[in-house]
C-alpha positions as CSV (number, residue, x, y, z in Angstrom):
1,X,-33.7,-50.3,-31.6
2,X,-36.5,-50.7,-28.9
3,X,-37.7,-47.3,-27.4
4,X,-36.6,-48.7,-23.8
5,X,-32.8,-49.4,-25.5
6,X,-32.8,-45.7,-26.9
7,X,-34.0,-44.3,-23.2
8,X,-31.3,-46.1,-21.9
9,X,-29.1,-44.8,-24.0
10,X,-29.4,-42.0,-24.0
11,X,-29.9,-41.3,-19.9
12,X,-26.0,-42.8,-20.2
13,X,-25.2,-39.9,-22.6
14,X,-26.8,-37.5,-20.2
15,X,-24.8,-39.0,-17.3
16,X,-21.6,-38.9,-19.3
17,X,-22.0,-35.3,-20.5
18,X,-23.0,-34.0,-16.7
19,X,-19.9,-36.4,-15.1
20,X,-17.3,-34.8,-17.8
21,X,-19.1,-31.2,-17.0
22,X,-18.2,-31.7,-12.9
23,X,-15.2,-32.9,-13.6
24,X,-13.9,-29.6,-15.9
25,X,-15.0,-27.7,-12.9
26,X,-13.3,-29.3,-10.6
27,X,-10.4,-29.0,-12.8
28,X,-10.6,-24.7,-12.8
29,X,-11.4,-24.8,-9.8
30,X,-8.3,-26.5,-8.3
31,X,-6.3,-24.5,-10.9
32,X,-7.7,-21.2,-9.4
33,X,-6.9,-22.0,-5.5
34,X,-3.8,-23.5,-6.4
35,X,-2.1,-20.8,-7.2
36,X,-3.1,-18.5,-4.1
37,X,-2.5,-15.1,-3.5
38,X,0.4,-13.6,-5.9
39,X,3.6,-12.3,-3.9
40,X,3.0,-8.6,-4.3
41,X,-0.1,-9.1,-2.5
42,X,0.8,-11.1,0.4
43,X,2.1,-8.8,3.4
44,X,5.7,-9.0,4.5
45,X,6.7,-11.3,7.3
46,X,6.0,-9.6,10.5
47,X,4.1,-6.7,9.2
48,X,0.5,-5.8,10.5
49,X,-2.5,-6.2,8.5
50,X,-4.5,-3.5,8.5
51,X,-8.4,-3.8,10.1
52,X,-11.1,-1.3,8.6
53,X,-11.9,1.3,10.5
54,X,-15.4,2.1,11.2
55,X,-16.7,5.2,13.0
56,X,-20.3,6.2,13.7
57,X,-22.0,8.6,11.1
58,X,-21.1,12.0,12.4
59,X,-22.0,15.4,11.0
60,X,-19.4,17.6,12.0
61,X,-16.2,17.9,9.3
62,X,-13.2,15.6,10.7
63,X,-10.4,16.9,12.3
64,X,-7.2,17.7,10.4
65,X,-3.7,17.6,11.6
66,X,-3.2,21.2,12.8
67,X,-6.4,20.3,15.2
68,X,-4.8,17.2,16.4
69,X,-1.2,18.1,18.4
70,X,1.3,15.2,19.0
71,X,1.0,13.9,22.5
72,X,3.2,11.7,24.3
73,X,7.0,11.5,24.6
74,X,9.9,12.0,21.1
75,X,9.2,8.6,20.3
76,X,5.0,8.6,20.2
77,X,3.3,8.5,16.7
78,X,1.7,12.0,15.8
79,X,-2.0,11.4,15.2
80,X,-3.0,13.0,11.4
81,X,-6.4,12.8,9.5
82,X,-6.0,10.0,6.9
83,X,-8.5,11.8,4.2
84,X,-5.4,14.4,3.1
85,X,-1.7,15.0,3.4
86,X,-0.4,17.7,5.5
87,X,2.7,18.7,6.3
88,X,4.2,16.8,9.4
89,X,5.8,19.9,10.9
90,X,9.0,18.2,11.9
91,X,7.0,14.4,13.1
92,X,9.1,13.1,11.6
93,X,11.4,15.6,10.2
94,X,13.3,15.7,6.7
95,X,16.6,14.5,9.0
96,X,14.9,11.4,10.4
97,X,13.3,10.3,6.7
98,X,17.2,10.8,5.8
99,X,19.1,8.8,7.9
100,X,16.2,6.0,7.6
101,X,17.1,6.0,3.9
102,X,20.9,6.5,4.6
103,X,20.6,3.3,7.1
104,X,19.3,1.2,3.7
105,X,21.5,-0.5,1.9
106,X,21.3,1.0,-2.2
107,X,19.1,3.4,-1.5
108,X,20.9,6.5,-0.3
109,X,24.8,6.4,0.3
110,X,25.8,8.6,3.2
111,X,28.4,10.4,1.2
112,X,25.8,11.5,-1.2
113,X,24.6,14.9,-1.1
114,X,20.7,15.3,-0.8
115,X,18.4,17.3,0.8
116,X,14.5,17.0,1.6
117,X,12.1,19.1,-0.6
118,X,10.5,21.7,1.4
119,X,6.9,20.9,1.1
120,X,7.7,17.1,2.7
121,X,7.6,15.3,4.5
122,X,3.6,15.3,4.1
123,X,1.4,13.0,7.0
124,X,-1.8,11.2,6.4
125,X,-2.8,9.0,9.3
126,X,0.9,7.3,10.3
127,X,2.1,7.0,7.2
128,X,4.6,9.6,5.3
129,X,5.3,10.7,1.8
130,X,8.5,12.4,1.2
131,X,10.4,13.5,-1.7
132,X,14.2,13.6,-1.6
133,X,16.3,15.6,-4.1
134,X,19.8,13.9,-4.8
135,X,22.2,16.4,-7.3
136,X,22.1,14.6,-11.1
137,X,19.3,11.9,-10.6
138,X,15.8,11.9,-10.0
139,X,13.8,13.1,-7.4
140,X,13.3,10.3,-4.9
141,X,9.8,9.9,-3.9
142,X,9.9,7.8,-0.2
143,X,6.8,6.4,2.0
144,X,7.2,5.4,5.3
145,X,5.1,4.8,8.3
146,X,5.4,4.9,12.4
147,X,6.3,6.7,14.9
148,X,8.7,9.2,13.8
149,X,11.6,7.7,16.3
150,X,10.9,4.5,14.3
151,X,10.0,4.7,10.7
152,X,9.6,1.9,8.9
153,X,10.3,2.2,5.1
154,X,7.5,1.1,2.9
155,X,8.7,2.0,-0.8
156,X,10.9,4.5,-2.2
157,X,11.8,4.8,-5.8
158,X,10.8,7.3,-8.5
159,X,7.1,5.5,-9.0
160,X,6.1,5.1,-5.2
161,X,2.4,3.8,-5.9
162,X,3.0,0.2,-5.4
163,X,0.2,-2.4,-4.1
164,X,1.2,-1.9,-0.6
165,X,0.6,1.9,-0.7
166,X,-2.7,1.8,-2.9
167,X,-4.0,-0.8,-0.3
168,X,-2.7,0.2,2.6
169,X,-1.8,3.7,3.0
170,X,-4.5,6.2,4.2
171,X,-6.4,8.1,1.2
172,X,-4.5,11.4,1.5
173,X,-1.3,9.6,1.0
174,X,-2.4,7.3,-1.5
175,X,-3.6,10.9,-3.4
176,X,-0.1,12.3,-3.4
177,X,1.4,9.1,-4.0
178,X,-0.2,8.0,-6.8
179,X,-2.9,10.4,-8.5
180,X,-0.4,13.4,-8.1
181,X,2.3,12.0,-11.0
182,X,5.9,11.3,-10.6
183,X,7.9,13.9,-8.7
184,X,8.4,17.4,-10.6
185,X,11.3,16.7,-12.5
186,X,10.9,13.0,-13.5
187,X,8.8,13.2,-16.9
C-alpha cells in the first residue's frame, strides 16, 4: 500500500476513535443531568432555601442565647446563637412542641400520654430539638423551626439527622441531632 493510502488511513482511524470518544461523553454526560437532584435533596414545596450567612471577621466571642432576650410580641421568633444549643426557656415551650406533634396525623395521638424531657426543648438559631418521652416506646426525638406561635415540623422520629437537618439546621442543632446518638434509651 502507498505511504499516502496508509496516511489516509490511518488519519480516518484517528477521526473514528476521537468521534466514538465525544460521543461516550456525551452519553455520561446526559446520563448524569438526566437524573437531577435526588428527592431527599430537593426542598419541599413552599419551603425557604436557606442563603449563607456571612458576617465581617470580628474578634469578640459571639453572643449566646442568655445574651440575646426575645423581643417582640408571643408570636415573634426568639433570636439564639446557631454555633450551640441552649435551652429555649419556654420559646417555645415543651406544651407548644406537643400540641404541634399532637396536630400531626401518626405522630402523637392526643390520648397518648407523653411528656417533654426536661433538658428540651434546646434552641440553635430558629430551629428546635426536642425529645419527647411517650410510656412503652422510644424516646421521640422532634426538630422544628419558627417562631414559637408557629412551629413548623421538620423531622421527628427516633433517628432525627436526616438531610434536611445536616444541611439546614444551624451547627448547634445539627451537634445534638446527629453527633449526640439516638436519644438515652434507644440503643
Amino acid at each position: 500500500m502507498p505511504a499516502h493510502a496508509r496516511a489516509a488511513r490511518s488519519g480516518a482511524a484517528v477521526l473514528i476513535a476521537a468521534a466514538r470518544a465525544g460521543a461516550a461523553a456525551i452519553a455520561v454526560a446526559a446520563l448524569a443531568t438526566a437524573c437531577g437532584v435526588p428527592p431527599e435533596l430537593r426542598d419541599p414545596p413552599g419551603s425557604v432555601v436557606p442563603s449563607p450567612k456571612t458576617a465581617p471577621p470580628t474578634d469578640s466571642p459571639p453572643p449566646v442565647a442568655s445574651d440575646l432576650p426575645p423581643t417582640g410580641g408571643p408570636s415573634a421568633t426568639p433570636t439564639f446563637g446557631e454555633d450551640s444549643a441552649v435551652l429555649c426557656h419556654g420559646r417555645p415551650s415543651g406544651a407548644q412542641v406537643m400540641a404541634l406533634l399532637r396536630s400531626t396525623a401518626g405522630l402523637l395521638p392526643r390520648g397518648e400520654s407523653a411528656e417533654i424531657r426536661s433538658d428540651t426543648p434546646l434552641c440553635a438559631g430558629t430551629w428546635q430539638y426536642s425529645v419527647i418521652v411517650v410510656r412503652d416506646r422510644d424516646p421521640l426525638m422532634v426538630v422544628t423551626r419558627g417562631a414559637p406561635g408557629a412551629l413548623t415540623l421538620v423531622t421527628a422520629g427516633t433517628n432525627v439527622c436526616n438531610i434536611p437537618v445536616r444541611t439546614s439546621a444551624p451547627e448547634g442543632i445539627r451537634t445534638v441531632a446527629c453527633e449526640a446518638g439516638p436519644a438515652p434509651g434507644t440503643v
